[in-house]
C-alpha positions as CSV (number, residue, x, y, z in Angstrom):
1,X,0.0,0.0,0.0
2,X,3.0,2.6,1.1
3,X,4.8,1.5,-2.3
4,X,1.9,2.7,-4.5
5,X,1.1,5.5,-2.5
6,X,5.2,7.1,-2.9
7,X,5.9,5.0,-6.2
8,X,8.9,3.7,-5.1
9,X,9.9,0.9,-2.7
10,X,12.5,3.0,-0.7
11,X,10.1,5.1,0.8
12,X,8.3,2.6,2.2
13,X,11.0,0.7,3.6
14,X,12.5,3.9,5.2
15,X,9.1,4.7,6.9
16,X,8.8,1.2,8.1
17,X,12.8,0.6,9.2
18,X,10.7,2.6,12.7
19,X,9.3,-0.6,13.9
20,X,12.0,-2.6,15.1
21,X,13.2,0.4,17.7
22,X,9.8,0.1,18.8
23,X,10.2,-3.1,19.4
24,X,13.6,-2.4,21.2
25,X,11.9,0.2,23.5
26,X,9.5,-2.3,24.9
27,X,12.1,-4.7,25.6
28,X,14.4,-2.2,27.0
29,X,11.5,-0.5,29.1
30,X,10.3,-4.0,30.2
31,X,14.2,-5.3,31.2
32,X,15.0,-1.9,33.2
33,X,11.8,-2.4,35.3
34,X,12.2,-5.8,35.7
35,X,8.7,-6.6,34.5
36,X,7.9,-9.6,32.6
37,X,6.6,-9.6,29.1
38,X,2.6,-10.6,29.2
39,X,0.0,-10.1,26.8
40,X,-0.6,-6.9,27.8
41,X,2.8,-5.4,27.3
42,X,2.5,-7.1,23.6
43,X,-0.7,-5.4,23.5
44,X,0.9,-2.2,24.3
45,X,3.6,-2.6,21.6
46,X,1.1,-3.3,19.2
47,X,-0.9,-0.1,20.2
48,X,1.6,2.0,19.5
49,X,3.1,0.9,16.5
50,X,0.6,3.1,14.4
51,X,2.1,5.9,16.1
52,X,5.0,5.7,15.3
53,X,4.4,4.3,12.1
54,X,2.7,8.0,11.5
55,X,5.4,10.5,12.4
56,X,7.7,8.8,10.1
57,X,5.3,8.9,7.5
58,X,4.7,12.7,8.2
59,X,8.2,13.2,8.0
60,X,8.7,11.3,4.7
61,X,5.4,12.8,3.3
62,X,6.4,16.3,4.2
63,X,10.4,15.7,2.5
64,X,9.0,14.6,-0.7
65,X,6.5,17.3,-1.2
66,X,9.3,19.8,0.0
67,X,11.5,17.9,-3.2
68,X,8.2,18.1,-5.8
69,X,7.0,21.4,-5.0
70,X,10.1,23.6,-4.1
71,X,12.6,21.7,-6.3
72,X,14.9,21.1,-2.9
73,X,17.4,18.5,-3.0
74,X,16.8,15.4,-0.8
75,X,18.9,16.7,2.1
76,X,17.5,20.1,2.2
77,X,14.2,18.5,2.0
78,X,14.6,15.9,4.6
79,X,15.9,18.8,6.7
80,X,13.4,20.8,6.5
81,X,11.0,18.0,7.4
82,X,12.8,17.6,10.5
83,X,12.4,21.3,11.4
84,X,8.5,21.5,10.6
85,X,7.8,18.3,11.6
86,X,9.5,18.0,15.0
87,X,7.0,19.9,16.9
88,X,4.0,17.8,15.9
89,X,5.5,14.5,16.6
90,X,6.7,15.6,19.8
91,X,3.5,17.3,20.9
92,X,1.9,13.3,19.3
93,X,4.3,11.6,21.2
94,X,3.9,13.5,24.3
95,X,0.3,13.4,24.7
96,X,0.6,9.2,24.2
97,X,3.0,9.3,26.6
98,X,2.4,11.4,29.5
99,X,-1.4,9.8,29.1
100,X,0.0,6.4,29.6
101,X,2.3,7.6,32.5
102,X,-0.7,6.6,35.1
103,X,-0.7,3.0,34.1
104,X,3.1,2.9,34.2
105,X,3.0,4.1,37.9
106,X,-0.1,1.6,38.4
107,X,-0.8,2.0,41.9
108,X,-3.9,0.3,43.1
109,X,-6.0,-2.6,42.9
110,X,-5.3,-4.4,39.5
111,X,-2.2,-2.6,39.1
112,X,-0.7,-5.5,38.0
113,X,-2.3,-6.1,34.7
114,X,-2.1,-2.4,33.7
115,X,1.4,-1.9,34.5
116,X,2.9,-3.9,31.7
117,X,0.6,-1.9,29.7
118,X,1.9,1.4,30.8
119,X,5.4,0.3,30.7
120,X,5.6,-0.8,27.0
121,X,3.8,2.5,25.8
122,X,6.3,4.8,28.0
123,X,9.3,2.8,26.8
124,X,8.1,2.3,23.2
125,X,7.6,6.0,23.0
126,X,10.8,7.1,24.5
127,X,13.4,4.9,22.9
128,X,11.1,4.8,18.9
129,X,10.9,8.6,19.1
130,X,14.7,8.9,19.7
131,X,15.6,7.1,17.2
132,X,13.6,7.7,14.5
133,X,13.8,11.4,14.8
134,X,17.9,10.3,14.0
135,X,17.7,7.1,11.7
136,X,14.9,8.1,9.3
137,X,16.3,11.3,7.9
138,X,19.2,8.7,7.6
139,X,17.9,6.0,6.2
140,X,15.6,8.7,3.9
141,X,18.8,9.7,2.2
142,X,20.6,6.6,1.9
143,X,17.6,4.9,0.5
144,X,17.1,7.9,-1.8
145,X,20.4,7.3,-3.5
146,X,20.3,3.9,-3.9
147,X,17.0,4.4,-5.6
148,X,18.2,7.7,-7.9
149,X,21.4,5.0,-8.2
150,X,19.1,1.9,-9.3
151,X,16.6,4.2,-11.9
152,X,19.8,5.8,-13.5
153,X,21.3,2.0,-13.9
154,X,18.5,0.8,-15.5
155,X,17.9,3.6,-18.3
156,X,21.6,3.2,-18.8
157,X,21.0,-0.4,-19.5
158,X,17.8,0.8,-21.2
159,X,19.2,3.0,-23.7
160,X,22.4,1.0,-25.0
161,X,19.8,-2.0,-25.6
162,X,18.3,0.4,-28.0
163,X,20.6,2.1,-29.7
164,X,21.0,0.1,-32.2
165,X,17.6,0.6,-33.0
166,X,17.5,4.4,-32.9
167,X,21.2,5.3,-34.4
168,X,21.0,3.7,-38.4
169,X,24.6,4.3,-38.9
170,X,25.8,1.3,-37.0
């Protein structure tokens, strides 16, 4: 679905390269608290994964406009993204967060089904938003190259197979 949407497979892959430090924040979150992972914590990790699926995607969405409309290079582009973009993802992130802050202190009767809960959303939030807010512009450029570098291969490749075609003198 991403790859239709941004016509390209890089763009996709660059948005989606924000799971696994989700993942990593649960665990992390989960190990430092010495709570064990349950259903619930999964739960949690599952939760949130639109979330952070979503600032990357505003990030992306926001650099390739920036490189359609303005004409800016990836780089400038991507940067900019991170400077428009930074408040709203924080202000996204934030709200999540300090909303699931209660269930992380869980303190009273049936805290301890609700505390794994709170735990993997405070963790996931903390350790994903760090990271992608450094590894996607990243990964955003490197995956941009490697795409401009694939497409100019291939007309390369393209137009020798047809030049025997189009030039008669040969």
């Amino acid at each position: 679905m991403l790859g239709v949407l941004y016509e390209s497979y890089a763009h996709p892959i660059t948005i989606l390269s924000t799971l696994p430090s989700a993942g990593v924040g649960v665990v992390l979150a989960l190990i430092v608290t010495r709570t064990e992972f349950s259903i619930v914590a999964l739960i949690g990790f599952i939760l949130l994964i639109g979330t952070v699926k979503k600032n990357a995607i505003m990030m992306i969405d926001f650099a390739l406009d920036a490189e359609r409309s303005l004409g800016l290079s990836s780089r400038d582009a991507i940067y900019q993204a991170c400077l428009k973009r930074f408040r709203p993802i924080m202000m996204t992130t934030m709200a999540v967060m300090l909303g699931a802050v209660p269930l992380a202190i869980g303190l009273g009767e049936g805290t301890e089904l609700r505390r794994p809960l709170g735990i993997s959303i405070v963790g996931e939030l903390i350790v994903s938003q760090f990271l992608t807010l450094y590894t996607t512009p990243v990964l955003h450029l490197y995956l941009d190259r490697f795409r401009l570098w694939g497409h100019r291969g291939w007309r390369l490749r393209h137009r020798r197979y047809h030049i025997g075609r189009l030039e008669p003198d040969e």
